[in-house]
N, C-alpha and C positions, 0 to 999 in steps of 0.2 A: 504494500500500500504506500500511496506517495505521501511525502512528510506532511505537506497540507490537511491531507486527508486524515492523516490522525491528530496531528495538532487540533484540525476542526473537532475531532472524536472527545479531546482532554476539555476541549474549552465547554461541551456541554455536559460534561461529569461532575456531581457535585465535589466537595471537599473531600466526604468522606466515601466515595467510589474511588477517588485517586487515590488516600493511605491506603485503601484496602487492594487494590492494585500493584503494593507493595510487599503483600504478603500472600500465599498459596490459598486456595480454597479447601484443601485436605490435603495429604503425606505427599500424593504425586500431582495432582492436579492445579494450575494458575485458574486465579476467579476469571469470569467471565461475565460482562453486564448486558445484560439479555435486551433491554429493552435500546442500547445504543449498537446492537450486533455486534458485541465485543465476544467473541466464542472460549471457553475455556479449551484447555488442552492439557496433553498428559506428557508428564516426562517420567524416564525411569531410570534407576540403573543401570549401569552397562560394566566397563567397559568392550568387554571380549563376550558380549551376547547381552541379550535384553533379560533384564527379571524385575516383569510387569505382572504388576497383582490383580488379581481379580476379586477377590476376598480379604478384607482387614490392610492393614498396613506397617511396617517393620522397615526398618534402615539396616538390618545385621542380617536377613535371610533367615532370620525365626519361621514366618509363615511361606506359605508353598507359594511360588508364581507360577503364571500361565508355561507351558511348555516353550522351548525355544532353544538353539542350538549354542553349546558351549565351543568357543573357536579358542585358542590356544592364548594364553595368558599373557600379560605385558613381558614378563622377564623370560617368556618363549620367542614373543612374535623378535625383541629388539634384538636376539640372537641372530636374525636371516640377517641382518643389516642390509632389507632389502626394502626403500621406500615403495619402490611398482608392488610386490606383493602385498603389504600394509594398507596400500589402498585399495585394492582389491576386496580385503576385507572389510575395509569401511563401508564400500558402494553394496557389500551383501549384508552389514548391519542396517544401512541405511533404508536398503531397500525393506527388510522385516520391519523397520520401525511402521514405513509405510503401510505396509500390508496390518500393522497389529495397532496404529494412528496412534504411537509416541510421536510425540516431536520435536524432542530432544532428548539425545541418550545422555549420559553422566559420565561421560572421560572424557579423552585419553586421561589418565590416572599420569603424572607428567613428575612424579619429585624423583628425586637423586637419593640413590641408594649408598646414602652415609655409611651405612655399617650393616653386616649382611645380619645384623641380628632385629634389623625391621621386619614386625608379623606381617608388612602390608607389602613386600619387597616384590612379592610374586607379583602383583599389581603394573610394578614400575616398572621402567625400561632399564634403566642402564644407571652407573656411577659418574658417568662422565656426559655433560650437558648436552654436548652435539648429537652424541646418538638418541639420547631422549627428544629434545627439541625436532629431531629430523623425522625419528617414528612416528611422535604423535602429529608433526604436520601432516604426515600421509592418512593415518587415519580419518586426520579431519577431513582432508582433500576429498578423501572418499567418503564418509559418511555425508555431509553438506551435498556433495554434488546430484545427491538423490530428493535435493530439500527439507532436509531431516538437521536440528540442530547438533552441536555437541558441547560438553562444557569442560573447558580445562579446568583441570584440579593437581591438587588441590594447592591453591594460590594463598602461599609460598612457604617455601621453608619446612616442610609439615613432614620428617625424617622421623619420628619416632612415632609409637601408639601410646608409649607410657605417658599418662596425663596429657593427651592428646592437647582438650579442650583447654587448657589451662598452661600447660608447657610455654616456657618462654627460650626460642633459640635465639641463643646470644653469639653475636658475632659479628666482626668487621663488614665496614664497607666493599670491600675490595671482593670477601670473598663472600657478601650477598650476592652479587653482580657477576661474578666469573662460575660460579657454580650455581647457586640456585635460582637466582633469576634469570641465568641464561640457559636454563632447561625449559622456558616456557618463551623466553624471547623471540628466537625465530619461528617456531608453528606458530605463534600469534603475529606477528606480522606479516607473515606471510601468505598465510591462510585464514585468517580471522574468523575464528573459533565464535558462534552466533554468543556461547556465554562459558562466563569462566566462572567456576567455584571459589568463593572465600573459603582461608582457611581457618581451622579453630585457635590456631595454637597464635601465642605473641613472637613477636618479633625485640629481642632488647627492651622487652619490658612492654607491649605496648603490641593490645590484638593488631591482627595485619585488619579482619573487619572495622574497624576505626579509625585506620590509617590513610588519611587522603596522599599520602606519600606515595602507597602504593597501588590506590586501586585507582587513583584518577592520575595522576603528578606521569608516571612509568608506565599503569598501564593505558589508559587514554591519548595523554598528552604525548607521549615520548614515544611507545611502539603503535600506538594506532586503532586500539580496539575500539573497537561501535556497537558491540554486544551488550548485555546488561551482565552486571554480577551475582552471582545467586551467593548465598547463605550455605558451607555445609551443613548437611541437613543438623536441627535440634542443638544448637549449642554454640554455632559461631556468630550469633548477634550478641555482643558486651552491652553495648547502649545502642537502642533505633533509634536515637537521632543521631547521636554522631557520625555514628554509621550510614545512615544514609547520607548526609552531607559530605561523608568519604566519598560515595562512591560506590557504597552497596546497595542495589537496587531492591532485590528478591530476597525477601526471609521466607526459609520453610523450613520444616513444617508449617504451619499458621501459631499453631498455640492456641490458645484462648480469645485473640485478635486484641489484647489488652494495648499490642505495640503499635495497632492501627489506629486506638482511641490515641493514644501517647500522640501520633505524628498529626493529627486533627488538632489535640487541647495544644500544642506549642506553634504550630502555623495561627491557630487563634490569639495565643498570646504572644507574637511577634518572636516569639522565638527560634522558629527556621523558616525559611522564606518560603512561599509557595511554589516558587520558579523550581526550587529543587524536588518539590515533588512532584510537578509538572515531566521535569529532566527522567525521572526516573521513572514514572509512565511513561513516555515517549520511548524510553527505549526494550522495555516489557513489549509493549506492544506491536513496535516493529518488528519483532523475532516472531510474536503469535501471528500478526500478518505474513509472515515470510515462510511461514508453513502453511496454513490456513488456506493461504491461496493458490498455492504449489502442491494441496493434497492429490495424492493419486490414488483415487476410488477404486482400481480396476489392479493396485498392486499386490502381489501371491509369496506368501511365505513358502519358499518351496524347500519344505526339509529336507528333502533326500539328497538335494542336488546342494544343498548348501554343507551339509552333514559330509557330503565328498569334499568338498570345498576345504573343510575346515581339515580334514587329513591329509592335503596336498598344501595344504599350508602347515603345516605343523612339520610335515619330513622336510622343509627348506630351515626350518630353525633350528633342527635337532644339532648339537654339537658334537663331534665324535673327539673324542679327548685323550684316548689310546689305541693304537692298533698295533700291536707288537706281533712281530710274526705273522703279519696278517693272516690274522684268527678271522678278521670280516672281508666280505661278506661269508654268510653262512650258505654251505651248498648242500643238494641234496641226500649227498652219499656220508653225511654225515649223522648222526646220533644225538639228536640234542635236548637236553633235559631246560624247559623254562622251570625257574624255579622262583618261590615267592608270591603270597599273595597278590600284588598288582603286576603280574602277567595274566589275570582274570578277571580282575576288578581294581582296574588301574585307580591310583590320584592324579586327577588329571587337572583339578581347579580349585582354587583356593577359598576361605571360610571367609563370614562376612557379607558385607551389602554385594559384593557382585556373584554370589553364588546359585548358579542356572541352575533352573527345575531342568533337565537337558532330554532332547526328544529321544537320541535312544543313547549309549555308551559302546564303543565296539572296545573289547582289548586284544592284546595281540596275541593271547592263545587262539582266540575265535577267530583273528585275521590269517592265523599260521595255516588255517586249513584251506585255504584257497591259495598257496603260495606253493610253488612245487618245489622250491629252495629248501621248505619247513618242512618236508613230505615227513619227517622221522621224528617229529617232535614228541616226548613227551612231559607228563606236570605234577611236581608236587609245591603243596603251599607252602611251607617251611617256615612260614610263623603269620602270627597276625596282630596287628597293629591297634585295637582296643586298649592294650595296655603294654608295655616294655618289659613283657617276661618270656622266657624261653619256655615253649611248648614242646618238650622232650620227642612227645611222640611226630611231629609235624617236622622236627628239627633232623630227627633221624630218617624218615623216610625222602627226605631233600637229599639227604648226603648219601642213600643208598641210589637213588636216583640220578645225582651227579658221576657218582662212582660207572655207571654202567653205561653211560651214555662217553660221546667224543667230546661233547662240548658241555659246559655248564652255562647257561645266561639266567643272571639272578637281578630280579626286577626289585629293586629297593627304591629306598624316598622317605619323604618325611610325612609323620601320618595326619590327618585335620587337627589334633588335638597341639601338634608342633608350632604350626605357622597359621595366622589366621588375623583378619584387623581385630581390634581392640586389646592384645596384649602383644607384647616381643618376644621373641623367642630370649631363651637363660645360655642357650649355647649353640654351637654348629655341626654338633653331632648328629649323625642315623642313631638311630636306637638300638641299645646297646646287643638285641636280641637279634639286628640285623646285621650288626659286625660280626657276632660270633658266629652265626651263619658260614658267613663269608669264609674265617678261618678252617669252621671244621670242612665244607667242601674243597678248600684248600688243599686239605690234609689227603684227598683224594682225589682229585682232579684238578690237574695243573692248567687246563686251558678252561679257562674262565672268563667271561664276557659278566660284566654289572651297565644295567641299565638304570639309570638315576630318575624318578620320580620326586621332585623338590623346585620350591619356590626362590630359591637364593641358595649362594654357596654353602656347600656344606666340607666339613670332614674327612678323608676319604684315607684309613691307616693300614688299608689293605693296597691303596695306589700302587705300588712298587712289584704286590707280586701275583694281580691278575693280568692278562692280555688284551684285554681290551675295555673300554669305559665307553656308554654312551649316554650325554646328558641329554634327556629328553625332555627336563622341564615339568610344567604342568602342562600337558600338551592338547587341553579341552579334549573334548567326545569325542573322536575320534584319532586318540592316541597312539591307539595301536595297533589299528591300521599303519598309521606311519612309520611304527617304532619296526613293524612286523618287516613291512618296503626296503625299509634301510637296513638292517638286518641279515636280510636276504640279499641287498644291493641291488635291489628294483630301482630303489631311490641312493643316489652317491649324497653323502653327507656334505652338506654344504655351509653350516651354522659356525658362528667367531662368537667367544664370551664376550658380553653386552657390560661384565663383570668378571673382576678379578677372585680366583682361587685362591686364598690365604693358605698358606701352612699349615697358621693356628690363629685361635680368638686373639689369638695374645700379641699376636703380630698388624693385627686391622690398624688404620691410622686414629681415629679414636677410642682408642680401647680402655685410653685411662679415665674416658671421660663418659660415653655413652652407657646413657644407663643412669646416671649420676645425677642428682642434684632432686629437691624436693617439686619444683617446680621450674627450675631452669635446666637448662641443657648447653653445654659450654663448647663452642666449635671448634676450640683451640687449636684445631689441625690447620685451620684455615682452607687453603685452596689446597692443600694437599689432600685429596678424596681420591681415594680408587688407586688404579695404577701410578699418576701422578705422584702420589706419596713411593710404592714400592719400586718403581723407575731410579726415580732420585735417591732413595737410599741403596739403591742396588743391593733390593733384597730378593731372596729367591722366595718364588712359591709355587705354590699346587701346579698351579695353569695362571697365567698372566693373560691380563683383557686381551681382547683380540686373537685369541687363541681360538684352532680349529684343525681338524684334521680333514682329509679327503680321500677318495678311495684313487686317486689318480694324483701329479704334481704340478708345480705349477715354477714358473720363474720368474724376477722381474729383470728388465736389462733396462739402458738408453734412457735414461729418466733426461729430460730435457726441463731448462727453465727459458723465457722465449728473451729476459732480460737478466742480464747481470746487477742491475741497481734500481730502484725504486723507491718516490717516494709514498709517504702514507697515502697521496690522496690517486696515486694509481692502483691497479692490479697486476699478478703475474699470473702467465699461463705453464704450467707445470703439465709435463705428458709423461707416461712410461710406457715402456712393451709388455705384456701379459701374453707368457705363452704354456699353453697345457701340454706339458712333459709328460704327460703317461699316457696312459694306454685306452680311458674310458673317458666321455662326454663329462664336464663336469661345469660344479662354481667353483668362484674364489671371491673374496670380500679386499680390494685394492683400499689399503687403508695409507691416507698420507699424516704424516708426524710431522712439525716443526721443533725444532731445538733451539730455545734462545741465545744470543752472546752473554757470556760471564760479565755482570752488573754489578751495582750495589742494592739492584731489587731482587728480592728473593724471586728463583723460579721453577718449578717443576723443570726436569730436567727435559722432556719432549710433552707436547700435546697433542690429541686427533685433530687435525682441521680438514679432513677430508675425505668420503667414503664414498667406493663403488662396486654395487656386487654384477658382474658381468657373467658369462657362459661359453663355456671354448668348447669346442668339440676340440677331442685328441689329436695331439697336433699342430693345434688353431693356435695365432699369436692375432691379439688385440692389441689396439694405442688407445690407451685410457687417461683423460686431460683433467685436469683438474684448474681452476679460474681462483686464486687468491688475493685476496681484500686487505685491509688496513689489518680486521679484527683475525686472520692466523695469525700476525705477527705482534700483537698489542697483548695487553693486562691494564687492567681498572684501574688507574691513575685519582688519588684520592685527593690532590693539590686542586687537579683541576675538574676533576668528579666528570670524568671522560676516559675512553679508552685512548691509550698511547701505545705507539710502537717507538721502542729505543732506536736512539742511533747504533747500528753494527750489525755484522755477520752472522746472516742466521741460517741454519742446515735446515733445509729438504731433503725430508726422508719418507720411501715407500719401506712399508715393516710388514714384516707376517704375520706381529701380533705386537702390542704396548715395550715386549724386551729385545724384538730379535730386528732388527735394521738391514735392508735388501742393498739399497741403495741408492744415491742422496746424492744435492748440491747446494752449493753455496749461494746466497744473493744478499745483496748488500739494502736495508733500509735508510731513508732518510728521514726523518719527522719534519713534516710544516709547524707541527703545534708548538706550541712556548710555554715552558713550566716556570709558571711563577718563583723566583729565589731570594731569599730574602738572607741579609749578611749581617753580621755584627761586630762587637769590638774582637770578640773569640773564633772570629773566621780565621780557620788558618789560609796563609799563604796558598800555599798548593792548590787548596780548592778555587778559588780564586783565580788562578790563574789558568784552571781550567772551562773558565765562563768566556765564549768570548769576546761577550758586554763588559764583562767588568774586567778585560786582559787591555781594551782599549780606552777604558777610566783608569786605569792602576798604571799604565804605561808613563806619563808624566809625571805621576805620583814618585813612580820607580826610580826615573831619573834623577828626578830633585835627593830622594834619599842619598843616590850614589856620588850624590855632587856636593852637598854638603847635609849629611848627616846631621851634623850638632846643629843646626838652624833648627830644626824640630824636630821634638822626639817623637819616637813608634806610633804613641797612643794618639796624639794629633796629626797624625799620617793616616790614622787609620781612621779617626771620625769624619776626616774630612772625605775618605773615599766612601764609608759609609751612606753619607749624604749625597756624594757625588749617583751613586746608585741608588 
């Protein structure tokens, strides 16, 4: 609808039609005023499938939702590091909203996975802002372009479950801006996301809903958004006025409507202008027109064909993280025992608000039998997941099982009661009845394959002495299917961790702190998050980000830059060769690293600034280009509260993964920007004379000293240059 047209809609609403405009009609539903043809509508849920209620209403997945397909979890899908696939998936969310008349789902799920002991981790994409920010813009890409809304969440900072609502994450300027607001940065300007989720928790003391710094000042003014802001649901309104004078449009749930009388009695006593709640119908209503008129009466949930969908997207994100002796693929002349509860009834999605009533589950025993790879499969449970005790009898019949068979593949994970929103996981282990598993088949059968069902890194103290690992993730309803595919090598693995493998809990970059504090949460890592931290200390672990194995190889040569010098306000073109050294069709995920020059600013030792997942047939060599900006080569400058790239030499580099480096060039930046300096009587020399403003004030100064000293001393040399600058 054109702007006139609803301005005209606001101007005949009374006072209290427009607070009430401001808050929901019921848990999913926005009000609608009937007699100005104002239509309500329904949002849900999401991100990785719809869970739209038909009956009562719940924020935790208490109550059962309408059926609907579970597609592969944030910390699965950001594995492909494939934006074409991502959207794919959005256009087949977008399309079921249509068909089920949501109209708007509730993700992409967008924060940065500080410490792998977040219950909400499965949700999120990635540790490092670019892969986050690049997924969820593909999602939106694709869910929007069916006319169906989406809402970035949770806005900002929102890294822990413990005291969610009340949590205050403290920390710098520098490293709000470089990690967690640059995980929502780019999909919001570039895709503009119809609405973004407030989030509960403070920021340095102070809700981020309250905050006109961040919901209007950064995200309006500065990136661009036109969307309205909603509320997380039940908890992230501190105060309704202030908050909406922030900048937060939408509270929902409703409540009791006592916050609609509030925005009424304070517009009546001059205490918040009307224009603002004017402002924030205006933009409510533009997203319900922006559906509303774009509904598609005649759109079909088609399960079956999306339910295939969601298993051809899950085998591109699987990670394959061992292949020793290439144990995979599995062929038919071999013997193979699945072992483990979830090779029957896989974990495939995580607890909490996004948890699908799902139309049907396949797992990869069931997919083994259409697979003529699997012809010889057989299955014991070997424990189960209700509680972390060894069941003798389940335990023994696993390991006679293993013993008789060529191959063991033993399907573990973490069970719903592990990971889940509203608390954080206490550690990073499987359960202790699934390691011992592991050993006692061990103890019989040395060719061993583990298939990982888990939301976030885990543990893994058998690493070293099975042959193969595959992380599958939470890989929704159709798991295993995929897991079955790749397996068998119908499907070649093609997935890079989205996240870094630790060692141990003890080794994470916030380990001294997460977890910690009654009500605040202390970031003292700074930008050092994820690989960034174990880069720079050049520490070893599990699997370092970017890590991924294939069933074929890959190489890179001729990295090319198109200029040797640049300043910040140009771009470089950066190219490399990709050629598939083996033998079978395959991906690769072409990741580009920057290395900053040695400063006096502290800095991760390399960063991602650039990703491309392509396809080579055996054989095949590709040139894959890469276009770089001010922000590869910059860090958040706090002087001038802008990004700055330093003067100096900074390495291009194509990596197989966050540790291992292919091969790189050199390019020289120049900055136009000018950082404020400011000098005094305690400025040494030396720096000084590194300005080259104040090398040409101190030049005369210089002289004079050398020509007669005793005429004036230091400290009158020094105020006068002072002043002179």
């Amino acid at each position: 609808m054109e702007k006139e047209k609803i301005q005209s809609l606001i101007s005949q609403m009374t006072l209290e039609e427009k607070a009430g405009m401001c808050s929901g009609a019921d848990f999913w539903h926005l009000k609608g005023v009937e007699r100005l043809g104002i239509p309500s509508v329904m949002v849900t849920d999401g991100p990785h499938g719809l869970r739209k209620q038909a009956q009562g209403a719940d924020h935790l997945g208490i109550n059962e939702s309408e059926k609907a397909i579970c597609f592969p979890a944030g910390c699965a899908t950001a594995s492909s590091f494939d934006r074409e696939l991502i959207r794919k998936q959005g256009e087949l969310l977008g399309q079921e909203c249509q068909a089920m008349d949501v109209s708007t789902i509730l993700g992409p799920a967008m924060n940065i996975k500080r410490s792998p002991l977040c219950g909400r981790n499965f949700e999120y994409y990635s540790e490092d802002p670019l892969v986050s920010t690049e997924m969820a813009a593909a999602l939106i890409k694709g869910v929007q372009s069916k006319n169906v809304g989406t809402s970035a969440k949770h806005f900002v900072a929102n890294n822990q479950e413990k005291r969610r609502m009340t949590n205050s994450s403290d920390m710098d300027e520098r490293t709000l801006r470089e990690i967690y607001l640059a995980s929502f940065e780019g999909a919001i300007k570039k895709e503009k996301p119809w609405t973004v989720m407030s989030s509960y928790n403070r920021i340095n003391g102070e809700f981020v809903g309250d905050k006109k710094e961040y919901l209007t000042e950064i995200l309006r003014e500065e990136w661009g958004f036109d969307g309205y802001v909603v509320s997380d649901w039940g908890g992230a309104v501190n105060d309704r006025v202030s908050s909406l004078a922030a900048g937060l449009d939408l509270e929902m749930p409703p409540g009791d409507y006592e916050d609609d009388r509030l925005i009424v009695k304070k517009v009546q006593e001059g205490k918040l202008d009307e224009s603002v709640v004017d402002q924030a119908c205006e933009r409510i209503l533009n997203i319900i027109f922006r559906y509303t008129e774009n509904r598609d009466e005649k759109a079909v949930f088609d399960y079956e064909k999306d339910h295939k969908a969601a298993a051809e997207i899950e085998a591109e994100c699987m990670v394959l993280l061992k292949n020793e002796n290439e144990i995979l693929p599995l062929t038919s002349d071999k013997k193979i025992a699945f072992i483990g509860k979830y090779a029957k009834t896989p974990r495939y999605q995580g607890g909490g608000s996004s948890h699908i009533n799902s139309w049907k589950v396949e797992s990869a025993l069931e997919a083994a039998k259409e697979i003529p790879e699997l012809a010889n499969v057989t299955f014991a449970e070997g424990y189960q997941d209700e509680k972390d005790e060894v069941i003798e009898e389940l335990q023994m019949k696993a390991v006679k099982a293993a013993a008789e068979a060529d191959v063991a593949v033993l399907f573990l994970g973490l069970p719903d009661n592990f990971e889940s929103e509203g608390y954080d996981r206490k550690h990073m282990n499987l359960p202790d009845c699934q390691n011992e598993l592991v050993e006692k088949v061990l103890e019989v059968q040395k060719h061993v394959v583990v298939v990982l069902h888990n939301g976030s890194a885990v543990i893994m103290p058998w690493k070293d002495q099975v042959e193969g690992i595959l992380e599958a993730y939470l890989g929704g309803e159709a798991v295993g299917k995929a897991v079955a595919e790749v397996l068998a090598g119908r499907k070649n693995p093609c997935g890079r961790l989205a996240e870094t493998f630790p060692l141990r809990l003890e080794d994470t970059p916030c380990y001294l702190t997460y977890g910690k504090g009654y009500d605040n949460s202390d970031y003292r890592e700074g930008v050092f998050v994820g690989y960034r931290y174990y880069t720079s200390r050049k520490m070893e672990t599990a699997f370092p980000f970017g890590y991924g194995l294939s069933y074929t190889t890959f190489e890179y040569s001729d990295l090319q830059v198109d200029k040797k010098e640049m300043s910040d306000k140009d771009t470089v073109e950066v190219s490399v060769k990709v050629k598939n050294t083996g033998d079978r069709a395959g991906k690769t995920v072409v990741q580009l690293y920057v290395e900053a020059p040695e400063t006096e600013v502290v800095r991760p030792v390399r960063e991602l600034r650039g990703f491309e997942k392509i396809f080579l047939e055996a054989g095949e060599e590709k040139t894959v280009t890469f276009t770089l900006d001010e922000r590869a080569f910059a860090y958040w400058n706090t002087l001038i509260h802008d990004w700055y790239a330093e003067e100096g030499t900074y390495k291009v580099m194509i990596g197989e993964n966050a540790d291992q480096m292919c091969v790189g060039e050199e390019i020289t930046v120049h900055p136009t920007k000018e950082l404020p300096k400011t000098y005094s009587l305690n400025t040494c020399l030396g720096e000084l004379m590194r300005d080259p403003k104040a090398q040409t004030v101190m030049a005369p100064f210089m002289q004079g000293m050398a020509q007669n000293d005793a005429a004036m001393d230091m400290q009158k040399q020094m105020k006068m240059i002072s002043q002179e600058l």
